[in-house]
C-alpha positions in Angstrom: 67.9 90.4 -144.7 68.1 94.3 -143.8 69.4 95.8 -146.8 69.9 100.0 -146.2 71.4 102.5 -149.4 72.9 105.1 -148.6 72.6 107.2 -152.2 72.3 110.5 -154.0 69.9 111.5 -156.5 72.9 113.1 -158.4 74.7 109.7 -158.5 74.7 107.0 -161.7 76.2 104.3 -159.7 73.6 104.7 -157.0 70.9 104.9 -160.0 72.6 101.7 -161.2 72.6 100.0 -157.7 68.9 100.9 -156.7 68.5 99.3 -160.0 69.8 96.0 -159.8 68.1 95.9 -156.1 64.4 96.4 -157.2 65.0 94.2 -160.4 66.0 91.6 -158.3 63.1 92.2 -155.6 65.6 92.7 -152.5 63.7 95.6 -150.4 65.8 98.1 -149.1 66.1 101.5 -147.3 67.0 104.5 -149.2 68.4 107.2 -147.0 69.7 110.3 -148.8 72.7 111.7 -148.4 71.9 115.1 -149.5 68.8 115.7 -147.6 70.1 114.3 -144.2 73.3 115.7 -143.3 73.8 113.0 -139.9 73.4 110.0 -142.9 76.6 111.7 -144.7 78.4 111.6 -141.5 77.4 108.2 -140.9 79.0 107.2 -144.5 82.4 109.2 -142.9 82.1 107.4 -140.0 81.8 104.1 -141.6 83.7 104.7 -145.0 86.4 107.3 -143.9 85.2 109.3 -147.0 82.1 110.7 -148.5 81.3 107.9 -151.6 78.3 106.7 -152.5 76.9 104.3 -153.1 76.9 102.5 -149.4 75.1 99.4 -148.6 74.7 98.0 -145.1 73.6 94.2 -145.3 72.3 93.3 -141.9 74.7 95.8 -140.3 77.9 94.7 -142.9 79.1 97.9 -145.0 80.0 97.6 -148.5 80.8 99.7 -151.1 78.9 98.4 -154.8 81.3 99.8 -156.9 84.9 100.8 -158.2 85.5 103.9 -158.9 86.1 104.4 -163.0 85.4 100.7 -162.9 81.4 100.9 -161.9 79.1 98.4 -160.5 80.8 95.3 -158.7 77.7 93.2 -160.3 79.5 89.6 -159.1 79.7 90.5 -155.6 76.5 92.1 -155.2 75.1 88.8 -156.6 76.9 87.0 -153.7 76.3 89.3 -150.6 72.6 89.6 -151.4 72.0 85.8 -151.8 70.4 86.7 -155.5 71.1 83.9 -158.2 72.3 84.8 -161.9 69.7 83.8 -164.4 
């Protein structure tokens, strides 16, 4: 699986996501949205708006979270093939 995060240093919910990725031992690509303007055009491109965070799962785009809702923990579970303990 080709996992890439598209995240800001700024951002809890991308804090939150890198989180849950390295707890789980799913190696992934961290591409900053701040430092590399192309990667926040990208998220446009993709998204049609500038939220983070992004994950791409073997090309797929989704979007971890809800806004004023946080983390969507259940799906994340199921897109990255991780088991609940």
């Amino acid at each position: 699986m080709k996992v890439k995060l598209y995240s800001a240093s700024w951002c809890r919910d991308c804090r939150a996501t890198k989180q849950f990725l390295d707890t789980h031992g799913i190696e992934y690509t961290e591409i900053n949205v701040d430092a590399d303007e192309a990667a926040s055009d990208e998220v446009m491109r993709h998204v049609g708006k500038r939220a983070i965070p992004q994950l791409v799962i073997d090309g797929e785009w989704f979007q971890p979270y809800t806004p004023g809702r946080g983390l969507l923990y259940d799906e994340m579970y199921v897109r990255l093939h991780v088991k609940k303990t």
